[in-house]
N, C-alpha and C positions, 0 to 999 in steps of 0.2 A: 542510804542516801544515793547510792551507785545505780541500787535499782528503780528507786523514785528516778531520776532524771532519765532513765532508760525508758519510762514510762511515757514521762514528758516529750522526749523527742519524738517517740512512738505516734502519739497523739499529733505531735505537730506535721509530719509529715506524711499522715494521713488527713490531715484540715487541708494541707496544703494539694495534692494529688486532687481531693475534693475539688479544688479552685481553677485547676487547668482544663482546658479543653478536652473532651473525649478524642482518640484518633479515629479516622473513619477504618472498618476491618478491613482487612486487602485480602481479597476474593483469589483463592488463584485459578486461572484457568490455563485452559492447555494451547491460546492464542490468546494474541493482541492485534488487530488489524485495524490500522488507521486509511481510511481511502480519502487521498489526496486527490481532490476534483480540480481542475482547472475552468474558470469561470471568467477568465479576461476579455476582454474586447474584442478580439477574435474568434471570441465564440457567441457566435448570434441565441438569437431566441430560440429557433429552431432547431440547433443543435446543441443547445444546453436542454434541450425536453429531453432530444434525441438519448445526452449523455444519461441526463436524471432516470428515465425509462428504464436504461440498461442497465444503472443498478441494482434498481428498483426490481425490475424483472427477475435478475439474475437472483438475487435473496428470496427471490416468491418464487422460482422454478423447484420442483420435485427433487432432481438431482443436488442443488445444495441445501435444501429444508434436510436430505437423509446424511449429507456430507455432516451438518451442524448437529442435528440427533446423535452421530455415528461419535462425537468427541465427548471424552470421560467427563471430562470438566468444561464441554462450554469454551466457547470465545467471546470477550469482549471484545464490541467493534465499535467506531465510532467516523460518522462521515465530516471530514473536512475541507471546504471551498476555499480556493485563493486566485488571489488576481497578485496585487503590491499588498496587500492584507491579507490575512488567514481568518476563517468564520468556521464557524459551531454550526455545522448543518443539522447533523443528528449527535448528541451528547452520546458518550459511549454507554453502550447498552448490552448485558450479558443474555448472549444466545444459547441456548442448550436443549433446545427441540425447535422441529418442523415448523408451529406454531410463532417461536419466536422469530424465525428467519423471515418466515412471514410478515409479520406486525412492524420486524425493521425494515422491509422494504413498503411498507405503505409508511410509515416515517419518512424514510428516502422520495416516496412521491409527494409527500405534502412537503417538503424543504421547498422553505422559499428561495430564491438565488440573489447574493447579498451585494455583489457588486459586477463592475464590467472593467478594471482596470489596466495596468500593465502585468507583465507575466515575472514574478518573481518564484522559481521553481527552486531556489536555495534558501528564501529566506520559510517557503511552505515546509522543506522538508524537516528543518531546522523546527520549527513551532509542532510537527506533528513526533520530534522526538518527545521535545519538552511531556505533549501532553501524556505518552507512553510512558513516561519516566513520573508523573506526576499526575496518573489520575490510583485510583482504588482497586488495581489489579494488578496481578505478576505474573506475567506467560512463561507457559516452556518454550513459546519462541513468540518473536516481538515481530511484526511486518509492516512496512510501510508500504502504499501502494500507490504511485502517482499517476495518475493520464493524464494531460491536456494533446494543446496542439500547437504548440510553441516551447521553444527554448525560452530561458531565462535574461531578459531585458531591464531586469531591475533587481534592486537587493543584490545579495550574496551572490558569491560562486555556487553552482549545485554539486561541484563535485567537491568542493571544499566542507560542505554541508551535508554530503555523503557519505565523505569517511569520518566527520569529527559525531555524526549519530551510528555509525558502525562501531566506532572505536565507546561510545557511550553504552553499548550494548545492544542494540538494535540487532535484530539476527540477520534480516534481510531486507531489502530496499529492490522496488519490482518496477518496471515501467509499463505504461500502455500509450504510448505516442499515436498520436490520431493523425493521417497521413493527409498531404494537399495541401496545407497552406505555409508548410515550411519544407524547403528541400533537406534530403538527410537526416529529420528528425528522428526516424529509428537509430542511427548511429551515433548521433548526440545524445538519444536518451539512454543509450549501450555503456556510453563514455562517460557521460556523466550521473547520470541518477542509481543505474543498475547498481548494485554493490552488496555482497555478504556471499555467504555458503550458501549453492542452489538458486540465485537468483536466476530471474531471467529477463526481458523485454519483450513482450508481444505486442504488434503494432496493427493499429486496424486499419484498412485503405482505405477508411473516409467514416465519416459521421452514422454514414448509413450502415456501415456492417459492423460499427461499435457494440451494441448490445451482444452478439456471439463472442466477440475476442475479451470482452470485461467477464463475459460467465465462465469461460475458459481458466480465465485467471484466475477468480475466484475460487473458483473450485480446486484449481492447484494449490493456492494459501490455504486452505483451510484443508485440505489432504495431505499437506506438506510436502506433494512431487512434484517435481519438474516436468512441467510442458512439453508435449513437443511442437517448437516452435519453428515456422516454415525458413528456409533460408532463402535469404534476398535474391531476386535474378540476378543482379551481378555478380552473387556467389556459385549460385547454378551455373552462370556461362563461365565462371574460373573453372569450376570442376567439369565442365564438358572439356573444354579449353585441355585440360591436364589430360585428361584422359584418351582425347582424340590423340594428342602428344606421342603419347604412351603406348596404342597402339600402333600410330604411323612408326614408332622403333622397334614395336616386336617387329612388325612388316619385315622393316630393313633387314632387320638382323636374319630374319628366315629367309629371304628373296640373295642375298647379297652374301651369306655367310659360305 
């Protein structure tokens, strides 16, 4: 009897496994990079080609087609657009040769651009944990990547958005502040988006030198080093500043001792 019902349950909860959903398999690779586009109102026609271009380029250039060959397992990347709303520019797509790096930036040049709205940069990076957490891959390191050209004028706090997708697992969170139409933006995007082990912020001086400083980046996430990235002139004139200091007191001290 004991064994007949052992049978029966057997049976039932293989009907039943039968009746559930299959799960999708979770691929792992050795990246996850979500690029966070900024696409608001501020950013005209001409410089949303400018930006699209320079992704687009940076995944077709020789240097990262060998960076993306060069990983065991591949990256899944996935391009996302936001203004006050987040959009699915290119669906994440597993990269793992030259070819593939390829094919996603002619994806990236065929993305249509979905809105023109206000600049919500906390509620974008917020939506691009989500999707890192909740699509069909597991990285050995997770990366967010945001440019626009504005701070955050709607939605959420970004830095509140920063730590609560650091603290969810996110490895790193990178910035590319496009310079000109906001003062300070490289430092607002330092203080608030920047955030994880190795992060960093490289900032481009205008629309038009965008394409080198997004390849730049690029290719540090998916190589996993740090940039080196130039320090502001008015950190330059602190460090002339200290220095000149420094030697006007050797001076003294040898003329006067």
């Amino acid at each position: 009897m004991i064994r007949k019902l052992g049978i029966v349950l057997a049976a039932a909860v293989a009907a039943g496994s039968l009746l559930m959903p299959a799960r999708a398999a979770t691929i792992h690779v050795d990246l996850e990079l979500a690029l966070v586009v900024d696409v608001s109102g501020s950013v005209d026609s001409t410089e949303f080609a400018l930006q699209q271009t320079g992704y687009a380029n940076a995944f077709k250039s020789a240097s990262v087609q060998n960076d993306i060959a060069q990983l065991q397992n591949g990256a899944a990347v996935a391009l996302i657009y936001f203004d006050q709303g987040q959009y699915i520019g290119v669906n994440w797509t597993l990269l793992q040769t030259g070819a593939d790096s390829f094919a996603f930036g002619n994806a990236i040049a065929a993305a249509a651009r979905p809105g023109s709205g206000n600049t919500g940069v906390g509620d974008a990076i917020t939506y691009a944990k989500n999707q890192i957490l909740g699509n069909n891959y597991t990285g050995g390191r997770e990366v967010i990547d945001v440019s626009g050209d504005g701070s955050t004028n709607v939605g959420s706090d970004a830095a509140t958005a920063r730590n609560a997708a650091l603290a969810a697992g996110v490895a790193q969170i990178n910035g590319l502040p496009i310079l000109g139409s906001e003062a300070n933006l490289d430092t607002w995007y330092a203080a608030n988006v920047q955030g994880g082990s190795g992060s960093f912020t490289i900032a481009a001086s205008g629309f038009s030198t965008f394409q080198s400083a997004v390849q730049t980046k690029i290719e540090a996430e998916i190589t996993g080093t740090n940039p080196t990235v130039p320090l502001p002139a008015a950190v330059w004139g602190g460090l002339a500043m200290l220095a000149g200091a420094a030697g006007m007191s050797r001076f003294s001290k040898r003329k006067f001792a």
